[in-house]
C-alpha positions as CSV (number, residue, x, y, z in Angstrom):
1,X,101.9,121.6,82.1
2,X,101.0,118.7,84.6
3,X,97.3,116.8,83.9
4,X,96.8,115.9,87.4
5,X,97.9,117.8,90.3
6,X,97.8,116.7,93.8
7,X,98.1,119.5,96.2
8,X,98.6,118.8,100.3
9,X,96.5,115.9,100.2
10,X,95.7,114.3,103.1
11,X,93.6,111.9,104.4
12,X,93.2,110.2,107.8
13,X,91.2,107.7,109.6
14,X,90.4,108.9,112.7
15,X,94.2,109.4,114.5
16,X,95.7,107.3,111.9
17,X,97.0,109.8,109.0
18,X,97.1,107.3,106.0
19,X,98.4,110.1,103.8
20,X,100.2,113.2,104.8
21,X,100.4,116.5,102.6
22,X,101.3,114.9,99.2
23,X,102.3,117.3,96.9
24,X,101.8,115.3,93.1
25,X,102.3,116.6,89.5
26,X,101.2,114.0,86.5
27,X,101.6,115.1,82.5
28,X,98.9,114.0,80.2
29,X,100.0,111.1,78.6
30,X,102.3,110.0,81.2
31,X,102.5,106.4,82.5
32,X,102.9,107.2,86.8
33,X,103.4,104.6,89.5
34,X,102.8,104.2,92.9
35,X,105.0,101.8,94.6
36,X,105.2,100.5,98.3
37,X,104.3,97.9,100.7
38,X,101.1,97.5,101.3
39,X,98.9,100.1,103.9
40,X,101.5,102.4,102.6
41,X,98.7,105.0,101.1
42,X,98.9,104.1,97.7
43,X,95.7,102.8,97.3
44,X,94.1,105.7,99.3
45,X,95.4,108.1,97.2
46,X,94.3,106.6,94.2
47,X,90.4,106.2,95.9
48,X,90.6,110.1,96.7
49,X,92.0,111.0,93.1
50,X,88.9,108.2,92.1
51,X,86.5,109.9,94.1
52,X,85.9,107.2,96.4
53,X,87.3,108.6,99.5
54,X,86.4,112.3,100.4
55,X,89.8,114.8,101.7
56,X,91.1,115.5,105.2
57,X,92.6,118.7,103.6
58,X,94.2,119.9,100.1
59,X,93.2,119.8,96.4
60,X,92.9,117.9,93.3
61,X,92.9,119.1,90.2
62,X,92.6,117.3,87.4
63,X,92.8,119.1,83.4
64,X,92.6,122.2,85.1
65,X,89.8,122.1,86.7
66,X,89.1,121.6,90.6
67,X,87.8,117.6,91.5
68,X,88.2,117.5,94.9
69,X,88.5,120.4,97.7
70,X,87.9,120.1,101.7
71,X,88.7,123.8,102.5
72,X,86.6,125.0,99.6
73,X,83.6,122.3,100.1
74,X,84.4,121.2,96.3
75,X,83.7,117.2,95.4
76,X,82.9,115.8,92.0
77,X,81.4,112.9,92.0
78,X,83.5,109.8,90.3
79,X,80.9,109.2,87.4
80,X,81.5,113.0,86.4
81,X,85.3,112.8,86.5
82,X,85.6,110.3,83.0
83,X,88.4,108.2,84.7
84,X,88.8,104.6,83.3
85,X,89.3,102.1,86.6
86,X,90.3,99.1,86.4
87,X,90.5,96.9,90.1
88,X,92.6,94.0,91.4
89,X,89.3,91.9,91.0
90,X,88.1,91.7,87.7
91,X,84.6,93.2,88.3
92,X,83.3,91.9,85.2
93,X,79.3,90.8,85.2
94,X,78.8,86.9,84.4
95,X,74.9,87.3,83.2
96,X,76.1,90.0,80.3
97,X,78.2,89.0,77.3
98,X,81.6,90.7,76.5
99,X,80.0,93.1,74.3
100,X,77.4,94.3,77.3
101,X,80.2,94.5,79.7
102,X,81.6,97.0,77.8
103,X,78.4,99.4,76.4
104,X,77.0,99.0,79.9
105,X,78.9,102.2,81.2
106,X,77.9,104.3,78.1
107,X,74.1,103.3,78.5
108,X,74.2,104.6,82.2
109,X,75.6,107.9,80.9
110,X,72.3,107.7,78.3
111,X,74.4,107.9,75.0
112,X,73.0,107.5,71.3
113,X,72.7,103.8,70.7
114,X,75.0,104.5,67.6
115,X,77.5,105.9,69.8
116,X,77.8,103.4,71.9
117,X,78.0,100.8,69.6
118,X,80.8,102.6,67.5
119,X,82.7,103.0,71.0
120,X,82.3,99.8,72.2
121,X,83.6,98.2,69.2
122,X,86.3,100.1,69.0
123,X,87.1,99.1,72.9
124,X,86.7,95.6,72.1
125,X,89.0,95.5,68.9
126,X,92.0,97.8,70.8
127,X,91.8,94.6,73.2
128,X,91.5,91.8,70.9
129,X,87.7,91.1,71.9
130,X,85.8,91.1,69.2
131,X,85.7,87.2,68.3
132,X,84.6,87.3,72.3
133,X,82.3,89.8,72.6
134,X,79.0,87.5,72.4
135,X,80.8,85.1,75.1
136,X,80.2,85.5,78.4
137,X,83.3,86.1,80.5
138,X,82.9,83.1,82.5
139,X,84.2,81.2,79.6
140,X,87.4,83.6,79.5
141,X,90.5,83.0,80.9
142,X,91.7,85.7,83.7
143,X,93.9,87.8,81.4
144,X,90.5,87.7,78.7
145,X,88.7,88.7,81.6
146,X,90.9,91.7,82.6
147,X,90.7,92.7,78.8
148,X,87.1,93.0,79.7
149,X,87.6,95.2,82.4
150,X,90.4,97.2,80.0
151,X,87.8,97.4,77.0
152,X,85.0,99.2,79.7
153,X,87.1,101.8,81.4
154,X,88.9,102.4,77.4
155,X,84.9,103.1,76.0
156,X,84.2,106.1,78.0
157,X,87.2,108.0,76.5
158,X,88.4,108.5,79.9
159,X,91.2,111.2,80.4
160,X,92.7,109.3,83.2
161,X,93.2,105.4,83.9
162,X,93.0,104.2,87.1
163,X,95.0,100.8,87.8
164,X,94.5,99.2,90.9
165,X,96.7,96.0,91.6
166,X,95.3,95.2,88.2
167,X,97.8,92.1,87.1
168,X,98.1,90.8,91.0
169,X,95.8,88.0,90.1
170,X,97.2,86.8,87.0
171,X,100.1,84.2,86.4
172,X,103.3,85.5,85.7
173,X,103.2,85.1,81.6
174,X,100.2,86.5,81.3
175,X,101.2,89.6,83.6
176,X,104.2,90.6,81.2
177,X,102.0,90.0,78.5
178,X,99.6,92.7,80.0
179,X,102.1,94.9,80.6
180,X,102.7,95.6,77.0
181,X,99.2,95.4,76.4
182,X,98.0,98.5,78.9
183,X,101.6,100.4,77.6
184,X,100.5,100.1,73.9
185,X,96.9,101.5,75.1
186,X,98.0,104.0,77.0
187,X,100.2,105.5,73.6
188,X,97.5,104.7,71.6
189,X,95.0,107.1,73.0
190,X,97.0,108.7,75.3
191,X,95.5,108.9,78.7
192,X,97.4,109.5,81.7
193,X,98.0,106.4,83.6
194,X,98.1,106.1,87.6
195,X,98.8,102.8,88.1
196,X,99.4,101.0,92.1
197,X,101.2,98.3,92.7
198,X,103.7,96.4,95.2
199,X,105.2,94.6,92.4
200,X,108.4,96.4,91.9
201,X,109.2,94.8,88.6
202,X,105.6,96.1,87.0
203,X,106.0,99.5,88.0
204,X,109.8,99.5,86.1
205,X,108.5,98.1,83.2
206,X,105.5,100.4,82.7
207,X,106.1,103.3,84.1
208,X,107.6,107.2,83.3
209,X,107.9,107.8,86.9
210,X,107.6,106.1,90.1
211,X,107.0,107.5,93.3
212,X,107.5,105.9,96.3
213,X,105.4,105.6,99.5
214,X,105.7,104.3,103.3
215,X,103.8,105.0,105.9
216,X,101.4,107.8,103.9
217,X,104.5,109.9,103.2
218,X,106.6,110.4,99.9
219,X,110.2,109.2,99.8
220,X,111.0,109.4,96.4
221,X,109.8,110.5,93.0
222,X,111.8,110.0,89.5
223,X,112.7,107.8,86.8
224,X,112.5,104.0,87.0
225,X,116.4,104.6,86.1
226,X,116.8,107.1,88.9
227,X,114.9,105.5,91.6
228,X,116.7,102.1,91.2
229,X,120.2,103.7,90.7
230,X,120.4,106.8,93.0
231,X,117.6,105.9,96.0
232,X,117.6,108.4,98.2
233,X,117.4,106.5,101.2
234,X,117.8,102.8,102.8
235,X,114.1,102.1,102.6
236,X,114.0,103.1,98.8
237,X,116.9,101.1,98.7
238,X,115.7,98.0,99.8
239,X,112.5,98.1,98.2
240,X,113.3,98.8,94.9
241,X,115.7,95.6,93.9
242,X,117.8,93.2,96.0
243,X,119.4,94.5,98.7
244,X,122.4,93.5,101.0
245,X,123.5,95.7,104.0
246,X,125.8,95.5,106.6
247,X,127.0,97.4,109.4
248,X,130.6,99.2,109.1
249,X,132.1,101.1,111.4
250,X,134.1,104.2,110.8
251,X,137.7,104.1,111.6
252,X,140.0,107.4,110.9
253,X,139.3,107.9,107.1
254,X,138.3,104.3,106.3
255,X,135.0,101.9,107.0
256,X,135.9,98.7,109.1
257,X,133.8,95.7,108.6
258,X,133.8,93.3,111.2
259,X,135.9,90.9,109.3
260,X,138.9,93.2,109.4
261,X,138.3,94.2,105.4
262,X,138.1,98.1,105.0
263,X,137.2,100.3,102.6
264,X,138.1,104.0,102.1
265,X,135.6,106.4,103.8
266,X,134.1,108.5,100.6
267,X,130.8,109.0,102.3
268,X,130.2,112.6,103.6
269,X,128.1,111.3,106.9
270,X,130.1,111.8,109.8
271,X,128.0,108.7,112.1
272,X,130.2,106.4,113.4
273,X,128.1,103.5,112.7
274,X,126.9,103.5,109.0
275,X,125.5,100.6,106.8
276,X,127.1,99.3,103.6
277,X,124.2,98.6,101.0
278,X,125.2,96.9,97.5
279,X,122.9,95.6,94.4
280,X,124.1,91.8,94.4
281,X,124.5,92.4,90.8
282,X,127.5,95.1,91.4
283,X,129.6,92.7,93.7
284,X,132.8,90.8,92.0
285,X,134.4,87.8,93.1
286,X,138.0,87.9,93.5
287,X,140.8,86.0,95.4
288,X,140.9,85.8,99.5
289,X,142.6,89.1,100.3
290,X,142.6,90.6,97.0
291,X,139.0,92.4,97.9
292,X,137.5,94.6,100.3
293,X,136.2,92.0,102.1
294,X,136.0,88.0,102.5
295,X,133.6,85.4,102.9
296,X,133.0,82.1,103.0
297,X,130.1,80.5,100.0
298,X,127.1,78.7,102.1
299,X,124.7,78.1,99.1
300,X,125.2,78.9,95.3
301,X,121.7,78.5,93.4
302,X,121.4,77.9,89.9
303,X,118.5,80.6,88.3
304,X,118.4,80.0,84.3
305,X,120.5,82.8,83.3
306,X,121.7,83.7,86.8
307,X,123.9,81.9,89.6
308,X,122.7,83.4,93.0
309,X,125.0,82.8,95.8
310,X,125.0,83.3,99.5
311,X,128.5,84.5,101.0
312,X,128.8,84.4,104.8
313,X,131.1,87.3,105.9
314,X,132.3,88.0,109.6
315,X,129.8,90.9,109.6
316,X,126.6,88.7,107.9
317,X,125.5,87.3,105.0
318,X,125.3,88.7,101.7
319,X,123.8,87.9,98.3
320,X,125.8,87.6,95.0
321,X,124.4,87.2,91.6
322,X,126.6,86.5,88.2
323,X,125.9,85.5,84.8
324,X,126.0,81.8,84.6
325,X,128.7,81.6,82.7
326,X,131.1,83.7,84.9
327,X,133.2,82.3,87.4
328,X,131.5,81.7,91.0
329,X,132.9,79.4,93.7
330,X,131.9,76.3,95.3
331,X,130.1,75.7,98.2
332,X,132.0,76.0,101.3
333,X,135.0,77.8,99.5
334,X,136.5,80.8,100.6
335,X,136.7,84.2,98.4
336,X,137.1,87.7,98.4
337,X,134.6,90.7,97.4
338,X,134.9,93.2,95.4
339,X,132.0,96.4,96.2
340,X,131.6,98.2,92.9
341,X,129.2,100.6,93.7
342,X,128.4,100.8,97.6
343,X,126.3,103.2,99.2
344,X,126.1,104.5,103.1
345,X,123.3,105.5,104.8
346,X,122.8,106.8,108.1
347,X,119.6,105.9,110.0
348,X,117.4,108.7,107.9
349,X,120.4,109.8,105.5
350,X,122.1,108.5,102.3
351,X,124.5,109.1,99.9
352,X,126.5,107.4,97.3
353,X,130.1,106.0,97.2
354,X,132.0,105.2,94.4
């Protein structure tokens, strides 16, 4: 039975409809992402589900019980919801030590001193605090200082956590290292997570599900495994991954690239202009003439484990990575391509070939 549920919300800004009627199921427990570029909705969504931003129209319900309702004249207000949030900025207060950063939400609820000594220990030790919690932040470094943030929503017990951009601001080591850090959480007390980002490669690693947005409306919900490997359409497609396209053109029962390569025509669309999109991880190099297409290598880049080429082709440029220790050719040297997994799309349409 889902935790959270999302029903025709909307929400605009005057004639600008930032979301339109999403429809949104989250499980307890479950780790759920919300991808896109940015003024895409995501952060609106998660304001309204917050209780930041009011409703144009719909519901949300959260543990069965009603949060936030236009038609019915229903809000909650956020500090009666118990949602953890943690923000892109680190919100943490320089004047109080770790330790009051933490207790400071349970005092404004007017808990037990006991109790909110017990619970903010606890925060502080599930976040690897507790030698800091009579520093100040100030003297933290910025992932300490998003543990701060971590250890305040964890004390309230909060049935949902809220993640807003929360790594953005971190270097790169430190985000992976965070990643883990809010996964582990999350499994050991077993909050639902709704958790926005841009960064594609954070919402794979963390998340059970991804949905993703553009323009205020829902493209695609699934997997991290489904979204990546069956999008459902061009934009998911280029947003989720690298991404090469190029035009085709159909030509009796094959697709004709510009080049005068062809390929046999396994997509069910019936446009006669279609784009080829390929992963530059699922191309092959092969002899001139031996593939479905040929190019010419105009830059070969060497990326640790990875050699990322760029292979002009009479219909544009596409991207190539192999391991480093497979065959790639030289600058300026000519080669075929082999497409192991293409996929068509129309201009709103998409399927899979191969």
């Amino acid at each position: 039975m889902s935790h959270v549920r999302l029903v025709n919300v909307t929400k605009r800004f005057g004639s600008v409809t930032a979301v339109n009627a999403l429809n949104l199921e989250i499980d307890k427990g479950e780790c759920f992402s919300m991808l896109g570029p940015s003024g895409c909705g995501k952060t609106t969504t998660l304001r309204m589900v917050a209780g930041f931003e009011d409703l144009s129209e719909g519901e949300i319900h959260v543990g069965g019980r009603l949060i936030s309702s236009r038609e019915k004249n229903w809000y909650l207000p956020p500090e009666k919801r118990d949602f953890g949030m943690v923000f892109q900025a680190f919100a943490v207060w320089p004047h109080m030590t770790v330790r009051e950063n933490v207790a400071f939400p349970l005092r404004v609820r007017g808990l037990p001193a006991a109790e909110i000594e017990s619970r903010a220990k606890d925060a502080l030790a599930s976040t690897n605090l507790l030698s800091a919690a009579d520093e100040s932040p100030a003297d933290l470094s910025g992932g300490g200082k998003q543990r701060v943030a971590l250890a305040r929503a964890l004390a309230i017990n909060p049935d949902v956590m809220l993640l807003d951009e929360p790594l953005s601001s971190l270097d790169p080591h430190l985000r992976e290292e965070m990643r883990f850090e809010i996964r582990d959480l999350q499994r050991k007390y077993g909050f639902s997570i709704i958790y926005v980002t841009h960064d594609q490669a954070e919402a794979m690693a963390l998340s059970d599900r991804i949905l993703v947005m553009k323009e205020g409306v829902v493209q695609q919900i699934d997997t991290p495994l489904a979204v990546y490997s069956n999008p459902v359409n061009r934009f998911v497609f280029s947003f989720i991954g690298l991404s090469n396209f190029l035009d085709v053109v159909r030509a009796g029962d094959r697709l004709a690239f510009p080049d005068g390569g062809e390929l046999p025509l396994t997509s069910p669309l019936r446009d006669a202009r279609l784009s080829l999109a390929s992963r530059p991880s699922e191309i092959d190099f092969c002899e001139p003439g031996k593939g479905d297409l040929n190019g010419i290598v105009s830059r070969r880049s060497f990326l640790g484990e990875i050699i990322d080429c760029r292979i002009k082709t009479g219909g544009g440029e596409l991207r190539v990575q192999k391991g480093r220790r497979a065959p790639a050719p030289d600058v300026g040297k000519s080669c075929g391509l082999k497409l192991l997994r293409p996929f068509w799309y129309a201009e709103t349409e998409a399927t899979k070939s191969g």
